[in-house]
VEXGUKOL-602483 format. One record per residue (C-alpha): residue in one letter; y, x, z. Coordinates in steps of 0.25 Angstrom, whole numbers, plus 5000, padded with zeros to 4 digits. Last residue first. Layout:
% VEXGUKOL-602483
AYXZ;...
//
This chain:
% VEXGUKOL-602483
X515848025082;X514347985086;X513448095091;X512248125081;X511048085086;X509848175087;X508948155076;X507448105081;X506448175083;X505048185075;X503748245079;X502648325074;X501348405074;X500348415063;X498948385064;X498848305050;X498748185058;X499848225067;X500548265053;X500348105046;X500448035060;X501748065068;X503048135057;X503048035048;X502647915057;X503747975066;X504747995056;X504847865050;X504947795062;X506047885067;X506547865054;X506447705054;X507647645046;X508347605061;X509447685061;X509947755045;X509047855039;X508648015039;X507348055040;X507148205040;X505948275037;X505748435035;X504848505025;X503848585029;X502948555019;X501648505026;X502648425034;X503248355022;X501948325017;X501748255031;X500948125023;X501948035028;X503348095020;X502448045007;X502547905014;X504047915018;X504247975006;X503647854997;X504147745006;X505547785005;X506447715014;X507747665008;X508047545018;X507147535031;X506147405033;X505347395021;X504547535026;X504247485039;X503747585046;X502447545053;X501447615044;X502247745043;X501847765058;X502447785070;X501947805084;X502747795095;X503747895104;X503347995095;X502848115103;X502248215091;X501148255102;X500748135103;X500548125089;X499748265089;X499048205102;X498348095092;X498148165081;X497348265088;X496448145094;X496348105083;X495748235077;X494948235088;X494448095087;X494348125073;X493448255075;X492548195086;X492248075076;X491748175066;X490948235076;X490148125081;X489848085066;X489148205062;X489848295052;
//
């Protein structure tokens, strides 16, 4: 394939990418690089990693993330749920829980 058209194809395909992210509307853009895996007690590297390559999503299977304040979930979930399925041109989004009323 000539070179010209290569290049058309991955500015497409970027540009795709890039509409399916906005799309997802994150309020910023997350990504596993930036989490700070030292930081939060108990976080298993290994999931977290196998949960980034969207298995999960090519099974169906639902993901909660549950864990104290301030441990990086909403974090966690947007670097889950923003780069690996846009770039495999899947949609998605997260939401937060709503919050419980205190007794």
């Amino acid at each position: 394939m000539p070179f010209y058209i290569q290049d058309e194809v991955a500015r497409r395909e970027q540009k795709k990418f890039a509409l399916r992210l906005r799309r997802a509307a994150f309020r910023t853009t997350k990504t596993l690089e930036q989490f700070d895996f030292d930081r939060p007690p108990n976080v298993n590297r290994a999931l977290v990693h196998d949960l980034a390559t969207s298995r999960y999503l090519a099974e169906r299977a639902p993901l909660l993330i549950v864990s104290p304040c301030g441990t990086g979930k909403s974090h966690l979930a947007q670097a889950l749920s923003g780069t690996a399925p846009c770039a495999r041109a899947w949609t998605s989004s997260s939401a937060p829980a709503p919050r419980s009323p205190r007794a």
